[in-house]
N, C-alpha and C positions, 0 to 999 in steps of 0.2 A: 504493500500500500504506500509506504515510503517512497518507495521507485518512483511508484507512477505518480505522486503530487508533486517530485522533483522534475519528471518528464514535463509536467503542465508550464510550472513554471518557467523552466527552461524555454519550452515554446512561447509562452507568451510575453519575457524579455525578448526572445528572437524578434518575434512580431516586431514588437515597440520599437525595436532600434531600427532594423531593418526592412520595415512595411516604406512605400513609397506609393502615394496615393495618385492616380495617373487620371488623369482627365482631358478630353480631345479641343484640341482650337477646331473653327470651321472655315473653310475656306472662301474668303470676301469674294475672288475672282480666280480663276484658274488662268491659264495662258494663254489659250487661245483668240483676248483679247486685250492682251496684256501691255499699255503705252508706255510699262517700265523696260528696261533692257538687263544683258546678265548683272550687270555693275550696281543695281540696287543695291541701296544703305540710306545712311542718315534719315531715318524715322523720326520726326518730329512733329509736333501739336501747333497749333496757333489757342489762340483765346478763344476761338468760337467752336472748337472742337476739333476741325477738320485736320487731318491729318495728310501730314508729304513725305514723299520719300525723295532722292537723288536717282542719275540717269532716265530723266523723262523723254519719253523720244519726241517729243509732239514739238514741233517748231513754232514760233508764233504766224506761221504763213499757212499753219496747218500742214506744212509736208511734215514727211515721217524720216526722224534720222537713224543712222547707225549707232548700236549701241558704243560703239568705240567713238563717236565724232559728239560724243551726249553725255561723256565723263563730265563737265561741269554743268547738268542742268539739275530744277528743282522746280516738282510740281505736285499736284495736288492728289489726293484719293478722296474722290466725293461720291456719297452713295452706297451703291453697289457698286460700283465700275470706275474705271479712272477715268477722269474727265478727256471728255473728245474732243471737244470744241474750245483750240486753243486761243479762239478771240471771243468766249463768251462773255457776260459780264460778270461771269463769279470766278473765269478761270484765273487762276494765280500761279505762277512760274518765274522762272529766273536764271538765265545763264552769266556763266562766266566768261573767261577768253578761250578762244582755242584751244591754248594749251592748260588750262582748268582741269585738275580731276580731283572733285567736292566728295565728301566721305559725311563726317558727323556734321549735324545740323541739328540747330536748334532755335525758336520762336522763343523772342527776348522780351520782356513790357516795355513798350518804349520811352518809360520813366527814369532806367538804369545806364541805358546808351545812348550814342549820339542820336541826333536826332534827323532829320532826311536832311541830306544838303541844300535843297531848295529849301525847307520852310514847309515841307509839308508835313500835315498835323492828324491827315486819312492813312498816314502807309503802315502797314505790319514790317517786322524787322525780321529778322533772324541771323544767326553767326553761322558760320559754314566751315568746316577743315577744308584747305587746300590741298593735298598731298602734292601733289606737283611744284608748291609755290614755297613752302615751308611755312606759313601763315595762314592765319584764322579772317575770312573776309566777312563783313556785316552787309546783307544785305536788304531795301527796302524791296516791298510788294504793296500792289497798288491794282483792285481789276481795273482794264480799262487802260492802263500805266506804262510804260517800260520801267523795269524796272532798273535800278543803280543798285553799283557795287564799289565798293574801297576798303581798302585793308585797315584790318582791327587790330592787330598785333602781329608780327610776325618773328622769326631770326633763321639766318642761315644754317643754323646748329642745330633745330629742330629736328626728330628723326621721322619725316614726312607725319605731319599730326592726323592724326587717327580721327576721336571722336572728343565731344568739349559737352561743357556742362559749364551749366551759370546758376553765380548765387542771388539770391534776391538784391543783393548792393550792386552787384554788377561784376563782380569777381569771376572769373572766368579760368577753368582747368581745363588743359589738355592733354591725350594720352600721344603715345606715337610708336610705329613699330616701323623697322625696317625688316621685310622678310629674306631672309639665307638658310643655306641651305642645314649651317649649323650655328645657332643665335648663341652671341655670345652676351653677357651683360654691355649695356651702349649701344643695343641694337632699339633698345625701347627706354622712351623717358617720360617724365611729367613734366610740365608746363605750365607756370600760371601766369596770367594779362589781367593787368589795375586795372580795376574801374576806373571809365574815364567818360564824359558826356560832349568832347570832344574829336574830331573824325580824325581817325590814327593816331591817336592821343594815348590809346594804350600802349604799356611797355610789358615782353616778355621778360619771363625771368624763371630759371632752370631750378627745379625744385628738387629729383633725383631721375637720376639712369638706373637701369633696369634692365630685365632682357622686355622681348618687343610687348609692348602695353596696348591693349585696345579697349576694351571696356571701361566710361566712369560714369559716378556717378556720387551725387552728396545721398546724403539721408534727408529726411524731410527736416529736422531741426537744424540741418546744417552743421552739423558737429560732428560728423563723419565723414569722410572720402572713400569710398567703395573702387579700387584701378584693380584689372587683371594683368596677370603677366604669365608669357609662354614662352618654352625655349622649342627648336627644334632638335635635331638630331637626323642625318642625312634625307633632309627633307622632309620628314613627318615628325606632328609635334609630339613630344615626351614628356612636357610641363603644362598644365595649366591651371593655375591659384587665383584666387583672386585675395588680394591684400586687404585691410579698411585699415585708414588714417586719423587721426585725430587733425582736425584741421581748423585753424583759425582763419573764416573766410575775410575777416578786415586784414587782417596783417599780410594773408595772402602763403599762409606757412602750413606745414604738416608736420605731424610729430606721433611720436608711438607708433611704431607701423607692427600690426599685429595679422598673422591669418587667418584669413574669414573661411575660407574652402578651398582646400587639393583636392583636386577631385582623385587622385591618382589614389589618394589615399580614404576617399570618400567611396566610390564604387568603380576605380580602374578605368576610368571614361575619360583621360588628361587629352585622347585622340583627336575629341573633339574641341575645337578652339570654342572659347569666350568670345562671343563677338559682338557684346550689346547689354547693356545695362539699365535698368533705370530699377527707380523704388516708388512706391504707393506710399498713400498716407497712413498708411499702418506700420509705415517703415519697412515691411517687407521687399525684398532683393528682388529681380528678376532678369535671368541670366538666359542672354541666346547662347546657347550648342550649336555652333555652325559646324557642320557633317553627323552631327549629331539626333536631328531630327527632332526636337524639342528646345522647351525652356525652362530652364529648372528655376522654382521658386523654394525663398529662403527666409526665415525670421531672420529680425534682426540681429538675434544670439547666432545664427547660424545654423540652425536647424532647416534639414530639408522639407519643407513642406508638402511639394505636389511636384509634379512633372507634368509640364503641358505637351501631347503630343503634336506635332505641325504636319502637315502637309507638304513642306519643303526640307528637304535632310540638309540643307546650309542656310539656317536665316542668319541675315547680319546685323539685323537693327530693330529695335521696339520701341514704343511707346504709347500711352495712354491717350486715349482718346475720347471724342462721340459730345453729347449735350454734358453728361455729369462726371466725364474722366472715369470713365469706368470699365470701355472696352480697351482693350489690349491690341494693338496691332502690331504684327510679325511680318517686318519682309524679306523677302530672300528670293533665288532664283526656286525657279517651278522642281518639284519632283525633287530626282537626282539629278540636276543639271549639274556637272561638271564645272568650274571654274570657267570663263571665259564663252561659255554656252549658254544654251538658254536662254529665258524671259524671265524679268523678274514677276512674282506672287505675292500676294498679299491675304495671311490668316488674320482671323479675330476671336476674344477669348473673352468673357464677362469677367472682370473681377468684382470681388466685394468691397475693393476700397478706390476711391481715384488718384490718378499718378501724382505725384511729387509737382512736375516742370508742368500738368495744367490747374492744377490748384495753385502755384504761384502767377500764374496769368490774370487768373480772376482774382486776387487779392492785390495785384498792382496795375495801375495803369500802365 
């Protein structure tokens, strides 16, 4: 009888530690009309809800580009569908130059940043990673508009920046990965750019190296910094953690660097990269698996919560979204698209709390 009430037991710690609660995303749009290209990322929200991603093919003449000539565009996902009609009066988009290839993006309150160079007082904002450029560019949107772009902070010693997050003052962090074939530390760094209400008025300034960093994100109270970091090993990755920092967003500083999740050491999964971060107002994590097929959510102790499965096995970017920030959107290329193939996809997920970066929208102008 002994036996068997230690057998119970046993099984039901097993349980507790090891139970992972799996629940499915739904597919917003599949491919087959798909205006994003393989190069999908940078998920981000504006104030009114809607959500954009990068590499939009849609031209403002309405022709349809190459996913490789569309590295620095930014456009909308409205509805069901991504929007068609690139001269409607709700469409909103934005390129860079030529040589432009835009990654993390994010929708700023235009209380914290400059403000449009003209004087106008209608435009939506947002900061953009350059990777091509080594700088973070702000850009306005305006239906109806063309839109303007100029550089927010930038430096040559940037290791191509990844993705960025802003705090409510205007503070501003960036990750950055250079990929090889075997990542050594200084392949990946952090990054923080002053607030500044001034056009190009912010200054970077090198917080630490790392190996390559792609995923960040604050906490909702601001008192923590959530970055990932991966190493490779002949081409495939071997590492993937994600770090949290204790961070003073006025001074612009981190400290106490503690690990949040190895996944290696978590459930053997390091294969698939970190590729996207953000947090809810409940302060819980939410981490893309890009080749992974999912998104792992985490209390703020680090506790795994849930595993969202996706319809895309490489998403790169998430964010909150919808009327009350409370859908989740994932995008990534379709399927098993390989790198460099494909269309990008976009899943959606109900959570029970709304995101971080759109609950600070609606609390600031």
């Amino acid at each position: 009888m002994l036996r068997q009430y230690l057998v119970v037991i046993l099984l039901v710690l097993a349980h507790d530690c090891c139970a992972v609660l799996y629940q499915n995303a739904t597919s917003l749009y599949s491919g087959a009309g798909s205006n994003f290209g393989t190069y999908i990322e940078g998920c981000t929200v504006d104030k009114g809800g809607k959500v954009y991603a990068t590499n939009y093919l849609v031209a403002f003449d309405g022709t349809v580009l190459k996913d490789v000539d569309a590295r620095g565009t930014l456009g909308m996902v409205t509805g069901s569908h991504p929007n068609t009609d690139a001269n409607s009066a709700t469409s909103l988009r934005a390129d860079g130059t030529a040589k432009s290839s835009w990654n993390g993006a994010r929708f700023v309150p235009t209380s914290i940043v400059p403000r449009h160079p003209g004087g106008g007082k209608t435009y939506k904002t947002a900061l953009v990673t350059d990777v091509a450029a080594h700088k973070v560019v702000q850009v306005w949107l305006k239906p109806g508009a063309s839109p303007v772009t100029r550089d927010f902070c930038g430096n040559a010693d940037m290791a191509q920046p990844n993705d960025v997050v802003i705090a409510s003052n205007g503070r501003v962090f960036v990750s950055g990965q250079r990929w090889t074939s075997n990542t050594v530390v200084g392949d990946g760094d952090l990054w923080t750019c002053s607030p500044t209400r001034t056009v190009g008025g912010s200054k970077a300034k090198l917080l630490a190296t790392l190996g390559r960093t792609n995923g960040i994100e604050l906490s909702p109270d601001e008192k923590t910094l959530y970055l990932s970091e991966a190493f490779n090993k002949n081409g495939n990755p071997v590492v993937n953690r994600v770090w949290k920092y204790d961070v003073n967003v006025a001074a612009g500083t981190v400290a106490n660097r503690h690990l949040f999740v190895d996944f290696e050491k978590l459930d053997k999964s390091q294969g698939a990269d970190v590729d996207g971060i953000r947090t809810d107002m409940a302060g819980n994590v939410y981490i893309a698996r890009n080749g992974g097929w999912q998104v792992s959510v985490f209390s703020p102790a680090g506790k795994l919560l849930r595993s969202i499965r996706l319809t895309t096995k490489y998403p790169t970017s998430l964010e909150f979204g919808g009327s009350d920030g409370k859908t989740l959107y994932v995008v990534g290329r379709c399927g098993d698209a390989r790198f460099t193939t494909g269309v990008g996809c976009v899943d959606v997920y109900g959570s029970p709390a709304a995101g971080r970066a759109w609950t600070m929208l609606q609390q600031l102008a």
